[in-house]
C-alpha positions as CSV (number, residue, x, y, z in Angstrom):
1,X,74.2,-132.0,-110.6
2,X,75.7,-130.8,-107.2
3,X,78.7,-132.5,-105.7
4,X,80.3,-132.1,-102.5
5,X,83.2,-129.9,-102.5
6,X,83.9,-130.8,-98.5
7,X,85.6,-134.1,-99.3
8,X,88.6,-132.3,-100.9
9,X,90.1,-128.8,-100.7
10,X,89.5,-127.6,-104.1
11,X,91.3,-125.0,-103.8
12,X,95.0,-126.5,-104.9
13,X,94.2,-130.0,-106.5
14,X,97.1,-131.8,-105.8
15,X,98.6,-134.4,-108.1
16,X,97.2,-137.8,-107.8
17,X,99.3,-140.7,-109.3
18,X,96.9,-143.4,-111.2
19,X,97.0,-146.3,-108.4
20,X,95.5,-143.8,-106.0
21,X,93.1,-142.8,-108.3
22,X,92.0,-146.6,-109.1
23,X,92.0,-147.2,-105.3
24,X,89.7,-144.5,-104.5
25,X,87.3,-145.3,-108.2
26,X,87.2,-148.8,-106.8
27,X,85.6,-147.8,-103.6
28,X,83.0,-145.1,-104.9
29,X,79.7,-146.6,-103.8
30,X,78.1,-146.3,-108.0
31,X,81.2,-147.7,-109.3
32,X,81.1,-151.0,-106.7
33,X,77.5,-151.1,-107.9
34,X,78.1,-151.2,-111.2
35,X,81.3,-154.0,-110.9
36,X,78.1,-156.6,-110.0
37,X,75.8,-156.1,-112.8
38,X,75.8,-158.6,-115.0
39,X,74.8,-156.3,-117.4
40,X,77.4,-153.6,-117.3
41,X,80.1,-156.3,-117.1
42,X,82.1,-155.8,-120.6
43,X,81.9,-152.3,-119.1
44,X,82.6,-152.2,-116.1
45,X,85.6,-154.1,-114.6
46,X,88.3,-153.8,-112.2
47,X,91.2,-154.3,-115.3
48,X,89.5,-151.6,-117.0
49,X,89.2,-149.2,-113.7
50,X,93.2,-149.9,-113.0
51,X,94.1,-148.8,-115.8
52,X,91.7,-145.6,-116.5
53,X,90.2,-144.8,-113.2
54,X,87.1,-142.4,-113.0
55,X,88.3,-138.8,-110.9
56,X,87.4,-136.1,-110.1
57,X,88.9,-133.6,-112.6
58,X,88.7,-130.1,-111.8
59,X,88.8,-127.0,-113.7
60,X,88.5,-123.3,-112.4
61,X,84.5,-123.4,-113.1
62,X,83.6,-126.9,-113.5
63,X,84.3,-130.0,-111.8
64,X,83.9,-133.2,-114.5
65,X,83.1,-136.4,-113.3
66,X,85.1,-139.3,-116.0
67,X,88.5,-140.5,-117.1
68,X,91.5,-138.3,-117.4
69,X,91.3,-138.8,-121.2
70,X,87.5,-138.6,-121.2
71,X,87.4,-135.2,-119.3
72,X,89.8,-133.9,-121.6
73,X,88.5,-134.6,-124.5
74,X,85.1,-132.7,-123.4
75,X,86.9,-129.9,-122.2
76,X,88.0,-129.2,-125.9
77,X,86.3,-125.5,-127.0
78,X,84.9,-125.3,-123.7
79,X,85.3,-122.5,-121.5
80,X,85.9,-124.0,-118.2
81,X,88.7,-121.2,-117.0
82,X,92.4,-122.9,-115.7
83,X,92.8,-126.4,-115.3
84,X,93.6,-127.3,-111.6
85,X,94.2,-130.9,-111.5
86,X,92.8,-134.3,-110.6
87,X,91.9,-135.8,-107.4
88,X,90.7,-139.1,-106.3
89,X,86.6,-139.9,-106.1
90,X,84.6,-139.4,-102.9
91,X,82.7,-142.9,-101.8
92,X,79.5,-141.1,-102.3
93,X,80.5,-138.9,-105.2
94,X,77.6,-139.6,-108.1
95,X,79.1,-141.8,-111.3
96,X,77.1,-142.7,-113.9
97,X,77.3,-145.9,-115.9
98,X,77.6,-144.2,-119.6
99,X,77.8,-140.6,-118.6
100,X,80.5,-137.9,-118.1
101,X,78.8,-135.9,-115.1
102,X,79.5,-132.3,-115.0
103,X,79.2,-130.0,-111.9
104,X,79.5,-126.7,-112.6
105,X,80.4,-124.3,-109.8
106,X,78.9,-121.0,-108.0
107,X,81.5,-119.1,-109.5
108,X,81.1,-120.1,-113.3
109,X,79.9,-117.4,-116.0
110,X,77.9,-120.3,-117.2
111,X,75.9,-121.2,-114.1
112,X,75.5,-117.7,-113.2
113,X,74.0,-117.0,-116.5
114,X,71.6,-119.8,-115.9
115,X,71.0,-118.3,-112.1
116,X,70.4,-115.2,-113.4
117,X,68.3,-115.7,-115.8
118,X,65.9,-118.1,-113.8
119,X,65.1,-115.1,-111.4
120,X,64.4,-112.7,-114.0
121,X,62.2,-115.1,-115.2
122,X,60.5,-115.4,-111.6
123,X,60.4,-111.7,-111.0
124,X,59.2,-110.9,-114.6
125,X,56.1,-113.1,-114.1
126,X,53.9,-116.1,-116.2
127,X,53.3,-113.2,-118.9
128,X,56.6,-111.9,-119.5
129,X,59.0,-114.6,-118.8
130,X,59.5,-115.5,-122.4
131,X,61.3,-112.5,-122.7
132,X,64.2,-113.7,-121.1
133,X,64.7,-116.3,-123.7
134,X,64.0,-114.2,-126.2
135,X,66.6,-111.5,-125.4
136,X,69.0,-113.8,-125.0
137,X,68.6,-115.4,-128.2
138,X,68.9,-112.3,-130.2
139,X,71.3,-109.4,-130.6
140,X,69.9,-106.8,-129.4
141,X,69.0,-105.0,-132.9
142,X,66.3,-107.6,-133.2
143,X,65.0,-108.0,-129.3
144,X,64.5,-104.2,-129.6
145,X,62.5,-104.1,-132.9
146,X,60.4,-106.5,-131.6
147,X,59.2,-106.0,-128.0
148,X,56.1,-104.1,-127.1
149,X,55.1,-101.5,-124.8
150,X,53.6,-103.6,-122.4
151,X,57.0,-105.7,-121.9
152,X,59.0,-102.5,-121.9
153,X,56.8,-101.4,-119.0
154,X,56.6,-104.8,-117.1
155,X,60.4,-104.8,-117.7
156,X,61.1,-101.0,-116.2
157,X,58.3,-101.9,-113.1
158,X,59.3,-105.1,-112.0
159,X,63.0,-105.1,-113.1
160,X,64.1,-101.1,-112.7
161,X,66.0,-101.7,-116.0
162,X,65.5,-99.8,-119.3
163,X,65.3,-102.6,-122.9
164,X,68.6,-102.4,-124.2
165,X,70.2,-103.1,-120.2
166,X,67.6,-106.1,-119.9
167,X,69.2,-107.4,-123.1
168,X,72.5,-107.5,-121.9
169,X,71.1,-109.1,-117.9
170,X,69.6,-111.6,-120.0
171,X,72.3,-112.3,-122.3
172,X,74.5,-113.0,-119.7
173,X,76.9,-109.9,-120.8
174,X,76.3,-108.3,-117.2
175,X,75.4,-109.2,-113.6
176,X,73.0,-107.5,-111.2
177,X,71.5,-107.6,-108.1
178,X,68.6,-109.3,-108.3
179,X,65.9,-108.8,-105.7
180,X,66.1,-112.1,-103.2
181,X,62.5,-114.2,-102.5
182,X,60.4,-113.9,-99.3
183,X,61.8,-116.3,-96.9
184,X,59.8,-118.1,-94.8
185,X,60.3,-117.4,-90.9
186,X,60.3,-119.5,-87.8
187,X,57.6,-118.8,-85.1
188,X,60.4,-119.0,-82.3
189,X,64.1,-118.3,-82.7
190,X,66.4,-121.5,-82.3
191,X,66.8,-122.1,-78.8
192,X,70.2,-122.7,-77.0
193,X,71.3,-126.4,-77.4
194,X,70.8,-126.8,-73.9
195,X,67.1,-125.1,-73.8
196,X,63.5,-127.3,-74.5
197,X,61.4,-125.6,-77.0
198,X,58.4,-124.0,-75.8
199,X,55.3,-126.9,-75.8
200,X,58.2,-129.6,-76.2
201,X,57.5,-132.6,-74.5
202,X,60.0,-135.0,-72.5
203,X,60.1,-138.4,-73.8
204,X,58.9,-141.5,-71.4
């Protein structure tokens, strides 16, 4: 899930008392949604919003979308780095009926693990992808004992990294540059605001 860090500075979360909080839940465009279905309505009400509003509560690598209490709670054996605070929900900001939402951010070991790990796969190929899950499911004692020639080769050609250094990339345990995908390019450079585009065509 992405959400919008440009509503807030999320920087220095500021404290938020819980009638701001309630204010702000109330107007979230999911939230006003789910006040007027008939279905959600021993759920969902504006008593029960008052007095635990959804936020916005932010950590130093994730961003949780739930209760004070609720976020909390999940946080429990996590590793979500410092706690920064809480801070009211955007109107558009994405709230799910019977969900805590997570968004975790660019900066998080976790998601660039999961980063990392997806373009290995991509550079590594249909064949040898599996290899990336395999490495980091097992210590590296059993990831070397098992791998073939072939996938040390495919991983030392298309990677540039010897077994026991792919084990760690795709355990998460180190970071590298990775080599970035062929962008597509424009035919013609983006004109000046105040220039047509060659072939463009006035309007009647």
């Amino acid at each position: 899930m992405n959400l919008d860090v440009s509503h807030h500075s999320r920087d220095s979360p500021t404290p938020t008392n819980r009638q701001t909080l309630a204010e702000a839940a109330l107007e979230n465009l999911n939230i006003r949604d789910f006040l007027t279905d008939a279905k959600l309505g021993r759920v969902w009400t504006e008593e029960s919003i008052r007095r635990c509003p959804i936020c916005r509560n932010e950590w130093e690598y994730v961003t949780v979308i739930a209760t004070m209490g609720e976020a909390h709670s999940a946080a429990k054996h996590k590793s979500w780095g410092r706690f920064l605070g809480v801070l009211p929900l955007a109107q558009d900001d994405p709230v799910h009926p019977y969900r805590i939402l997570y968004s975790y951010k660019s900066t998080s070991p976790y998601n660039r693990r999961v980063e990392q790990r997806r373009e290995l796969k991509r550079i590594l190929g249909k064949k040898h992808r599996p290899l990336v899950t395999r490495a980091s499911r097992s210590t590296k004692r059993d990831f070397l004992r098992t791998i073939t020639t072939d996938d040390v080769r495919a991983i030392r050609l298309r990677l540039k990294l010897d077994p026991g250094r792919f084990w760690r990339v795709a355990k998460g345990k180190e970071f590298i540059d990775l080599p970035q995908r062929p962008r597509q390019l424009t035919l013609f450079e983006n004109p000046p605001e105040n220039q047509e585009m060659p072939c463009s065509r006035k309007p009647n």
